[in-house]
PAZA-559625 format. One record per atom (N, C-alpha, C, O): residue in one letter; y negated, x, z negated. Coordinates in steps of 0.02 Angstrom, whole numbers, padded with zeros to 5 digits, always signed. Layout:
<atoms>
AYXZ...
</atoms>
This chain:
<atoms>
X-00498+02423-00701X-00437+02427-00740X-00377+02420-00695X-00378+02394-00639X-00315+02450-00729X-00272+02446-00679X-00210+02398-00690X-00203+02383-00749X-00166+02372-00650X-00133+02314-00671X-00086+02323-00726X-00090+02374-00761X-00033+02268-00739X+00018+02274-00776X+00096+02325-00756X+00137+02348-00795X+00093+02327-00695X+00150+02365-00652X+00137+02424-00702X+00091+02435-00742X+00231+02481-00675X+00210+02549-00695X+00204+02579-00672X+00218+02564-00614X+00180+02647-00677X+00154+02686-00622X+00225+02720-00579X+00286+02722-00586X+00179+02743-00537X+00263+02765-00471X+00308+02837-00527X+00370+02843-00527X+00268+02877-00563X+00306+02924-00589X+00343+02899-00630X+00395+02931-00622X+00355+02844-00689X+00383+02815-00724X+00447+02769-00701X+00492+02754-00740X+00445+02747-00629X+00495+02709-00593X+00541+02764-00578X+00602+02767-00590X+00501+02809-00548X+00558+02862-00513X+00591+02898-00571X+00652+02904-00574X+00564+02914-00599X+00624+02933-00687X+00684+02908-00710X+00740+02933-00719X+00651+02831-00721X+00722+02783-00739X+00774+02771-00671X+00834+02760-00677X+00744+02774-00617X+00786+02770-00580X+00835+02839-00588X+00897+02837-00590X+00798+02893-00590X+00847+02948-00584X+00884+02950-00643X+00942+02971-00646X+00856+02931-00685X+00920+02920-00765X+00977+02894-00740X+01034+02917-00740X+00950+02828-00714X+00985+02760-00704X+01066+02800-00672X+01122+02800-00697X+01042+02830-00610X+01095+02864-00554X+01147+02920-00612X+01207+02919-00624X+01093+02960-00636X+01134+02988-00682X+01173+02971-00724X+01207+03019-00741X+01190+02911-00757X+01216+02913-00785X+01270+02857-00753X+01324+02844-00780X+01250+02831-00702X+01310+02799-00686X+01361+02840-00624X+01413+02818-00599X+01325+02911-00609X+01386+02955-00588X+01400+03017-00624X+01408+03070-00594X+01403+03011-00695X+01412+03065-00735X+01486+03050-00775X+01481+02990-00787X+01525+03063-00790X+01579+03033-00839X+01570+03080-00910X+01577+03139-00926X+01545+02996-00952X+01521+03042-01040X+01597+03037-01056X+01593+03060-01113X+01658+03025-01049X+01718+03042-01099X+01725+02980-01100X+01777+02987-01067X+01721+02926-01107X+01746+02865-01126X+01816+02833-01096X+01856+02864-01061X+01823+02761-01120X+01879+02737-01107X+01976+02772-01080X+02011+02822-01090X+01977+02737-01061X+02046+02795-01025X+02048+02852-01012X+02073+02899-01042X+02014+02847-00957X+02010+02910-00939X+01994+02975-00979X+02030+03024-00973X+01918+02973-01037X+01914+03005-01065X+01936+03026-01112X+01910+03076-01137X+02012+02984-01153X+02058+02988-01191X+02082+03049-01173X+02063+03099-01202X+02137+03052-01111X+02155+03115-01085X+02121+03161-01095X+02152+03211-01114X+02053+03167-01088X+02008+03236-01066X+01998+03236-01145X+01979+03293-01158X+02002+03193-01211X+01985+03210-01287X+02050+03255-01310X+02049+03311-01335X+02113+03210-01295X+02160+03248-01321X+02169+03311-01277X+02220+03338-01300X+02149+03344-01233X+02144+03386-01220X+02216+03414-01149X+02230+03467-01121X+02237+03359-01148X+02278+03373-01088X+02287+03405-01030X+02334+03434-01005X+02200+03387-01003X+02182+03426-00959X+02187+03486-00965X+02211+03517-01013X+02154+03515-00893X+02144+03588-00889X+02087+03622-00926X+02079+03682-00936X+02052+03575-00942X+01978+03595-00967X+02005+03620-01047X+01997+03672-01079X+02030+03576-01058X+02071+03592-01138X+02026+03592-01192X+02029+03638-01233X+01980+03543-01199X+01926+03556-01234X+01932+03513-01312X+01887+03516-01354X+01989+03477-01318X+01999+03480-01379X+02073+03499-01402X+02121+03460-01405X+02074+03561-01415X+02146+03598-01406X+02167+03600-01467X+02224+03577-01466X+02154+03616-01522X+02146+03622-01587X+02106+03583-01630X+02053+03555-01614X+02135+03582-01688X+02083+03516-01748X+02112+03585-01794X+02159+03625-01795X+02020+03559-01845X+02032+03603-01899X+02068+03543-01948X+02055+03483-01951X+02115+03581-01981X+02167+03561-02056X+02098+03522-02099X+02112+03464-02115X+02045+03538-02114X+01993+03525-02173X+01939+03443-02151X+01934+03389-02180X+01915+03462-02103X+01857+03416-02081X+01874+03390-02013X+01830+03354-01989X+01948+03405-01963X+01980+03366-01918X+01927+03387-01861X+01939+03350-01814X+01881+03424-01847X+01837+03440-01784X+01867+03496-01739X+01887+03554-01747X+01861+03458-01695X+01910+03504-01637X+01865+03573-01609X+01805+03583-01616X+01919+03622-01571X+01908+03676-01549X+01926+03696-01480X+01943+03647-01447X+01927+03734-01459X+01958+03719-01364X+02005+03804-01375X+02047+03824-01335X+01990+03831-01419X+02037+03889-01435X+02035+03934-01524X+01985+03919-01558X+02071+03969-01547X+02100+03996-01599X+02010+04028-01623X+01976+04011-01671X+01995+04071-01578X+01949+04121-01590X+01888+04059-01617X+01862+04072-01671X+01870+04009-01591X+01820+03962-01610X+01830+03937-01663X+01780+03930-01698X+01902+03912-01692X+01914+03880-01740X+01899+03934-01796X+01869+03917-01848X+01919+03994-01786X+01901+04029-01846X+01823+04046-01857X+01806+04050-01916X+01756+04061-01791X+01699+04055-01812X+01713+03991-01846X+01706+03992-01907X+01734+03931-01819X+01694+03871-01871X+01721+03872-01933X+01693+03835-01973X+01780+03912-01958X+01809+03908-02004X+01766+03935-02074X+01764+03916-02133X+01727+03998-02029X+01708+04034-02061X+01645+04023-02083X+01624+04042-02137X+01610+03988-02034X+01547+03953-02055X+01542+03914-02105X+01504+03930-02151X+01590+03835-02108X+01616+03786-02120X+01649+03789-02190X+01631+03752-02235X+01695+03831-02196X+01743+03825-02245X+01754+03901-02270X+01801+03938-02253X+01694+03920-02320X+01696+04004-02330X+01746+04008-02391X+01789+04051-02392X+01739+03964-02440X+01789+03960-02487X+01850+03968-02465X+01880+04011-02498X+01878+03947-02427X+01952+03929-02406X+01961+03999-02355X+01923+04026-02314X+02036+04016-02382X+02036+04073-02328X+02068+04059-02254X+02099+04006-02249X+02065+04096-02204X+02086+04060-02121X+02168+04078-02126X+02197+04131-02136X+02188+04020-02115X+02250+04003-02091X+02272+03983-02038X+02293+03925-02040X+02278+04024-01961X+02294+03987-01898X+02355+03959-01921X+02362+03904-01894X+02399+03971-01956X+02456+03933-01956X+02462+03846-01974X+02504+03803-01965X+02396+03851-02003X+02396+03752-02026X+02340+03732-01968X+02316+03677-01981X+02316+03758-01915X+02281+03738-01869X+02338+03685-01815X+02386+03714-01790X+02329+03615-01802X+02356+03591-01760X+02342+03586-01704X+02293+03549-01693X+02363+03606-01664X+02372+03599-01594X+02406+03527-01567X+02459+03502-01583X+02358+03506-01521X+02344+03436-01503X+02358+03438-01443X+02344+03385-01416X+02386+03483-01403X+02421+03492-01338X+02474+03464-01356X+02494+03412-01330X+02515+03506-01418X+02585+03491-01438X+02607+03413-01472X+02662+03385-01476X+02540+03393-01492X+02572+03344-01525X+02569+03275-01498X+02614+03234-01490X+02488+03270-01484X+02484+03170-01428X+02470+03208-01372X+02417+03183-01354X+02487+03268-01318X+02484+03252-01264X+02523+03188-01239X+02580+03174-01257X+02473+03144-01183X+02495+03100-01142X+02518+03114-01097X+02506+03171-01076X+02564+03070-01059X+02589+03095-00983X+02540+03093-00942X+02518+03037-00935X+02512+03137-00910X+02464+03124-00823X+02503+03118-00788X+02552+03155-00788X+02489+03052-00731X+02516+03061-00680X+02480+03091-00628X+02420+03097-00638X+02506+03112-00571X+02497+03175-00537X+02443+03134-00472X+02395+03162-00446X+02464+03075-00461X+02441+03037-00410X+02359+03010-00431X+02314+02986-00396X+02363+03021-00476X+02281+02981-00505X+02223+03052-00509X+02253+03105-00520X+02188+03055-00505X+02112+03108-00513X+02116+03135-00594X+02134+03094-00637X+02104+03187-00609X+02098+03216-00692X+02021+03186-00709X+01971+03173-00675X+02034+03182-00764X+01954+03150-00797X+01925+03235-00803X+01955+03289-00803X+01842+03212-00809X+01827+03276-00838X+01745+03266-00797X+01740+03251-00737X+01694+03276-00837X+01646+03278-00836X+01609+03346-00772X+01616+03406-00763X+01571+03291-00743X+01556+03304-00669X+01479+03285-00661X+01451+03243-00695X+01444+03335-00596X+01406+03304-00593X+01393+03259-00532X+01439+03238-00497X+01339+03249-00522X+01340+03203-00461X+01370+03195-00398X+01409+03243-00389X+01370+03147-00338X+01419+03153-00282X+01369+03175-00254X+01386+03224-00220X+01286+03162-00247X+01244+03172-00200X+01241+03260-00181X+01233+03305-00223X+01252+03271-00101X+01236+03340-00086X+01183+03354-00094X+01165+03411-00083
</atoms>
């Protein structure tokens, strides 16, 4: 029988989770505030739909989801808010942009 330890393929997994996720950035805290409201360059929450508030990163997406989503209702880009215009934050220029990356290892 074999001991209580785990086997070597099961160590080396969590370890590689482990790395992953502590050099990955999921969006959180500060930083990922910026990168939600969409400030960045990535612009990935650029738009909120008027109905159910779920963001879009451009016009053409909001209307597939519109259309998926909300067939009753007819598309109105004009009540679509744009979230560039309204809580962009200031970036300052001296600090790094947030934005989901992957690892440092070459």
């Amino acid at each position: 029988m074999t001991g209580k330890a785990k086997p070597k393929k099961h160590t080396a997994k969590e370890i590689q989770a482990k790395q992953d996720a502590a050099l990955t950035n999921r969006g959180g805290g500060k930083a990922g505030l910026v990168d939600r409201t969409g400030a960045t360059k990535g612009g990935h929450a650029k738009y909120e739909c008027p109905h159910c508030k779920i963001t879009a990163p451009d016009v053409k997406t909001m209307q597939i989801h519109h259309e998926s989503r909300h067939p009753k209702i007819p598309f109105d880009d004009t009540k679509i808010s744009n979230l560039h215009a309204t809580i962009a934050p200031t970036i300052d220029p001296t600090k790094p942009r947030p934005g989901v990356r992957g690892s440092l290892k070459k």
